[in-house]
C-alpha positions as CSV (number, residue, x, y, z in Angstrom):
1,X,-28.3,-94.7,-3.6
2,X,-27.5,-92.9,-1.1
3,X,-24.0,-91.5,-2.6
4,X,-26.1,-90.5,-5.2
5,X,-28.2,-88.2,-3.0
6,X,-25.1,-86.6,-1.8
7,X,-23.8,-85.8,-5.3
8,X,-27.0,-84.2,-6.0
9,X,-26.9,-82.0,-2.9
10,X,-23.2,-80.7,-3.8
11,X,-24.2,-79.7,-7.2
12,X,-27.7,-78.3,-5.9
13,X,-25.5,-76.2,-3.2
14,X,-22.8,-75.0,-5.8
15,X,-25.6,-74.0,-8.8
16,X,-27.2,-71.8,-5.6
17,X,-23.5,-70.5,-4.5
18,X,-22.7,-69.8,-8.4
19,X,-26.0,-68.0,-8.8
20,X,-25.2,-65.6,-5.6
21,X,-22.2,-64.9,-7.2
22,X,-23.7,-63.7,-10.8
23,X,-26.1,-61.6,-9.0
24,X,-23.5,-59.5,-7.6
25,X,-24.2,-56.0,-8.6
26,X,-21.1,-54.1,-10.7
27,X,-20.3,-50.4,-9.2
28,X,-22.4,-48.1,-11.3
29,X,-20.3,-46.2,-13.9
30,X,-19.6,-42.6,-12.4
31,X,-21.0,-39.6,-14.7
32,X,-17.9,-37.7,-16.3
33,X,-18.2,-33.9,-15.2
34,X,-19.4,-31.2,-17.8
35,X,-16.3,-29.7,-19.3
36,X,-16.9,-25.6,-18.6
37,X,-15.4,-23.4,-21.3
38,X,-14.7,-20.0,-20.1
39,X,-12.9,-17.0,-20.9
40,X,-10.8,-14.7,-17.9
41,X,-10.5,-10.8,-19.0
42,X,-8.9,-8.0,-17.2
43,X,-9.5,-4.5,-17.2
44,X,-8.2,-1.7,-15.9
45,X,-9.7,1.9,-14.2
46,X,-8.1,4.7,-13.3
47,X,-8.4,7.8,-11.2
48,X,-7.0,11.3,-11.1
49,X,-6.7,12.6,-7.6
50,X,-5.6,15.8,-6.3
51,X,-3.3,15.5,-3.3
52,X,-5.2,17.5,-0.1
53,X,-2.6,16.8,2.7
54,X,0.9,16.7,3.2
55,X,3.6,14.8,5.9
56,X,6.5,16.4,6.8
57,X,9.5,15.6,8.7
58,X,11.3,19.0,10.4
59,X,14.5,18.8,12.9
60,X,16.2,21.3,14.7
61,X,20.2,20.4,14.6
62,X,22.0,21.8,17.4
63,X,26.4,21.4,18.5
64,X,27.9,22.8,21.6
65,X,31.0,21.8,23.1
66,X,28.8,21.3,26.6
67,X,25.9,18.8,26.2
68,X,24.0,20.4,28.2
69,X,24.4,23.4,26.5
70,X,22.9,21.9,23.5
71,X,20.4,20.3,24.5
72,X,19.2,23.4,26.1
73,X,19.7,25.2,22.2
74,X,17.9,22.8,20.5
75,X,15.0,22.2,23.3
76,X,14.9,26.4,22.7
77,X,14.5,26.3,19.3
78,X,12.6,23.2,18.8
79,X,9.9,24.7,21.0
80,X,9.7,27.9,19.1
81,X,9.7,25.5,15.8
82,X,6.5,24.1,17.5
83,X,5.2,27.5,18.4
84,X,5.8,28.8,14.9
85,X,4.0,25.8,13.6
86,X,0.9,26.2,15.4
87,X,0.8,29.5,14.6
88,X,0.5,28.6,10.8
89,X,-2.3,26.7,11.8
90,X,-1.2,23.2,12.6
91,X,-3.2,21.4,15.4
92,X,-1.4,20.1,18.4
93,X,-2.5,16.4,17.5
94,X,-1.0,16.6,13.6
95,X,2.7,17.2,15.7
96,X,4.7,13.9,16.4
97,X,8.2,13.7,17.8
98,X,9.6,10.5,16.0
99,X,13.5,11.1,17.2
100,X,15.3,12.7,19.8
101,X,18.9,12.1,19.7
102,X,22.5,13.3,21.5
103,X,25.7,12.2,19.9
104,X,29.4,13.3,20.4
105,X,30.6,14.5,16.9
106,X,34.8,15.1,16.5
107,X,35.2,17.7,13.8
108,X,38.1,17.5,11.6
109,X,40.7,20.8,10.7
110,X,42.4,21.6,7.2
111,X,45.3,19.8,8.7
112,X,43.5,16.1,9.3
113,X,44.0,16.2,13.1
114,X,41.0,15.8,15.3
115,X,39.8,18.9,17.2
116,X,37.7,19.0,20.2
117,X,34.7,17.1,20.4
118,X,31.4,18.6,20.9
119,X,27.9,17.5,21.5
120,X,25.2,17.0,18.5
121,X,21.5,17.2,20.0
122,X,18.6,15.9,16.7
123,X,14.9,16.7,17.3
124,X,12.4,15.3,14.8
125,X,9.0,16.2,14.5
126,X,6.8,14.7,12.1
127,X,3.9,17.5,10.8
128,X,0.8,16.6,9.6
129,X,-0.3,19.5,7.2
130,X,-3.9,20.1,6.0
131,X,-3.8,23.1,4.0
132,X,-1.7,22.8,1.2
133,X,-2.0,26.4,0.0
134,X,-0.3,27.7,2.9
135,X,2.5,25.0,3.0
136,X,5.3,27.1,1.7
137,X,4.7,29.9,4.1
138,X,4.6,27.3,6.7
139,X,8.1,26.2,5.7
140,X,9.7,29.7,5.4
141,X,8.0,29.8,9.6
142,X,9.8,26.6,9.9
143,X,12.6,27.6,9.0
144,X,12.7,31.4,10.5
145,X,12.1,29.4,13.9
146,X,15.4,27.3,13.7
147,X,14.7,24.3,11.8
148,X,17.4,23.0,9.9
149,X,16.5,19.9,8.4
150,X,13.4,19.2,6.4
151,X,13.1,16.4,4.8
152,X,10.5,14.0,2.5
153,X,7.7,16.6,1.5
154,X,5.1,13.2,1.2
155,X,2.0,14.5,-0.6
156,X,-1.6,12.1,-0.3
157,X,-4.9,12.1,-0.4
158,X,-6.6,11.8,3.1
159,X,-10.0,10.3,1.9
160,X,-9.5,7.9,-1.0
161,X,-12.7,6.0,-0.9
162,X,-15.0,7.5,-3.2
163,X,-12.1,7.4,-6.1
164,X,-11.3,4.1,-5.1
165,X,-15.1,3.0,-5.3
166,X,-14.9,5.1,-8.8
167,X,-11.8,3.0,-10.0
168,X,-13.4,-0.5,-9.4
169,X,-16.3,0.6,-11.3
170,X,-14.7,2.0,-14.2
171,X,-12.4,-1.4,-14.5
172,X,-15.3,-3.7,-14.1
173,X,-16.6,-1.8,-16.8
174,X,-13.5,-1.6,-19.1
175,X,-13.4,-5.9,-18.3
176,X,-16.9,-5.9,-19.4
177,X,-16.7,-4.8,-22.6
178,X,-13.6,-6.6,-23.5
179,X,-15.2,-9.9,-22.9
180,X,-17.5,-9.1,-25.1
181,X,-15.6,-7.9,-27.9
182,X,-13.5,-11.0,-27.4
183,X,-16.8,-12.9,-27.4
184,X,-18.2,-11.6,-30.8
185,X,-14.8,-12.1,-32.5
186,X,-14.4,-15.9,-31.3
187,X,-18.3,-16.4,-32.3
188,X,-19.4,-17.3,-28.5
189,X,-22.0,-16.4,-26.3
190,X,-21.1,-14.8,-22.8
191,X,-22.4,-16.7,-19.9
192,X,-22.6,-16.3,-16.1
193,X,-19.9,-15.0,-14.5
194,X,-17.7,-17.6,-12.3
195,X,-14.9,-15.6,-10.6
196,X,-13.9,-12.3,-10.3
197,X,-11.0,-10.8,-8.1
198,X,-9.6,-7.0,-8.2
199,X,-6.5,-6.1,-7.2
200,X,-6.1,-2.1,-5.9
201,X,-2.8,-0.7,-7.1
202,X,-2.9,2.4,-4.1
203,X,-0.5,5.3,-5.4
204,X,2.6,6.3,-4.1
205,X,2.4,9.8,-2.7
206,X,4.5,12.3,-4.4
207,X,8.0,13.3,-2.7
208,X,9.7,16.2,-2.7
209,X,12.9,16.2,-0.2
210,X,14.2,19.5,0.6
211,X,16.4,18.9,3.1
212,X,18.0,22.1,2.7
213,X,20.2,24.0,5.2
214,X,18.8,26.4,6.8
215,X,21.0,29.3,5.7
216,X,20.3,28.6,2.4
217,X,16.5,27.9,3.1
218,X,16.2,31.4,4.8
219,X,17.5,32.8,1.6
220,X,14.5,31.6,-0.5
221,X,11.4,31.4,-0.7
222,X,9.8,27.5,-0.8
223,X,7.8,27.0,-3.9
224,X,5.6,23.6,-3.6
225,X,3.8,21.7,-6.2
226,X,1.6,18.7,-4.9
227,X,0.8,18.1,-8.7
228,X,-1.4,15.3,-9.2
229,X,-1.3,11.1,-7.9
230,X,-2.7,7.8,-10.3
231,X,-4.9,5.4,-8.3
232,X,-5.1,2.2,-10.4
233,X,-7.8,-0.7,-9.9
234,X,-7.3,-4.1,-11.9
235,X,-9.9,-6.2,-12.4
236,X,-10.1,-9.8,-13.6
237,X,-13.6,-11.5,-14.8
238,X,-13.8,-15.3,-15.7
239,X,-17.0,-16.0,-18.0
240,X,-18.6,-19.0,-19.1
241,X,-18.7,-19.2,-22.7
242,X,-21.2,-21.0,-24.8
C-alpha cells in the first residue's frame, strides 16, 4: 500500500513538472522591417562670377660681387617697389613679404670655366590687389620701380557667398525636377525626402604667369583679362517612392 502511494506521488510530481514545461512561453516572432523603395537624383547649378580681386607675387632680383652690396640694391629697390605700389593705391595690410633670400651664384663664360662668384639677394612680396581696372598700370609701376620677377597673376572672387547660396538653390532645383520626370516615366509617386548631401565644387581662380624680365616688361605695356570663373554646386536627393 504504501509503495503504491509513492508511485502515485512520482507520477503526480512529473505530470506537474511536464506541465511547467509546456507552459513555457516561445520568443514572439520579430516583425520584418518595411522594405523602403527610393529613388537618389543629382543635380547640378551653376554660377557665373566675375573675378573682383587679384594676388600677385613681385620680387626684386639683385647680384653683386659684394653681398653686402646687394643686399643694399635690392633693399633699395624693393622699398621703392613698395613705395610705387602704394602709390597705385595698394594698402599697407594687402603687402606680404613671403621670401627673402641670399645665395652665391657662379656664372659660367663662353669657354665653360667658372668665373667669379657673386652674391644673389630675392625679395618676394605677395600684393593683394583690389581694383582690377588699374592692375596693368600697377604692373608697368611695378616694374618702373625695379621689379623683375612677377609671377602667378591669381584672379578670385573676394565674396562668394551669395553665388554660392545661388548655386545650391538652382541644383536643388535642377535635382527636383529630375526626380520627378524620373517619377512620371517609372509610374511612381514621389515621397518624402530621406537624405540629401551637396557637394561645392569652389573654382579655381584664373592664372596668368608673367614672369617676364624686366627689360622686356619695361618695353610693353601689361594687358590683363580676369575673364570670367565657374562655381559648381552638386546636389544629391534620395526620395521615397510609392
Amino acid at each position: 500500500m504504501r509503495n503504491k502511494f509513492f508511485i502515485v506521488s512520482i507520477l503526480m510530481v512529473l505530470a506537474v513538472l511536464l506541465s511547467a514545461c509546456g507552459s513555457v512561453a516561445l520568443p514572439a516572432a520579430q516583425p520584418q522591417p518595411a522594405v523602403v523603395r527610393n529613388l537618389s537624383v543629382s543635380g547640378a547649378g551653376q554660377v557665373t562670377l566675375k573675378p573682383d580681386i587679384a594676388y600677385i607675387y613681385i620680387g626684386v632680383h639683385t647680384e653683386d660681387p659684394s653681398a653686402a652690396d646687394a643686399v643694399a640694391k635690392n633693399n633699395a629697390d624693393t622699398q621703392k617697389l613698395i613705395d610705387a605700389l602704394k602709390a597705385q593705391g595698394v594698402a599697407a595690410d594687402d603687402l606680404r613679404t613671403t621670401n627673402f633670400s641670399i645665395w652665391t651664384n657662379t656664372p659660367y663664360g663662353a669657354d665653360g670655366l667658372p668665373g667669379a662668384p657673386v652674391y644673389a639677394v630675392d625679395n618676394t612680396v605677395y600684393v593683394t590687389v583690389r581694383d582690377l581696372a588699374g592692375l596693368g598700370d600697377l604692373l608697368d609701376a611695378a616694374v618702373q620701380a625695379g621689379a623683375n620677377n612677377i609671377n602667378s597673376i591669381q584672379f578670385d572672387v573676394a565674396d562668394k557667398t551669395q553665388a554660392m547660396a545661388d548655386a545650391r538653390k538652382a541644383a536643388v532645383a535642377a535635382a527636383k525636377t529630375q526626380a520627378q520626370e524620373l517619377a512620371d516615366a517609372a509610374g511612381v509617386s514621389l515621397g518624402e525626402i530621406q537624405t540629401i548631401s551637396y557637394f561645392d565644387s569652389v573654382p579655381y581662380p584664373v592664372f596668368d604667369g608673367v614672369g617676364r624680365g624686366g627689360g622686356q616688361a619695361e618695353a610693353m605695356s601689361v594687358p590683363i583679362n580676369p575673364g570670367t570663373m565657374q562655381l559648381t554646386v552638386t546636389v544629391t536627393i534620395s526620395y521615397e517612392i510609392k
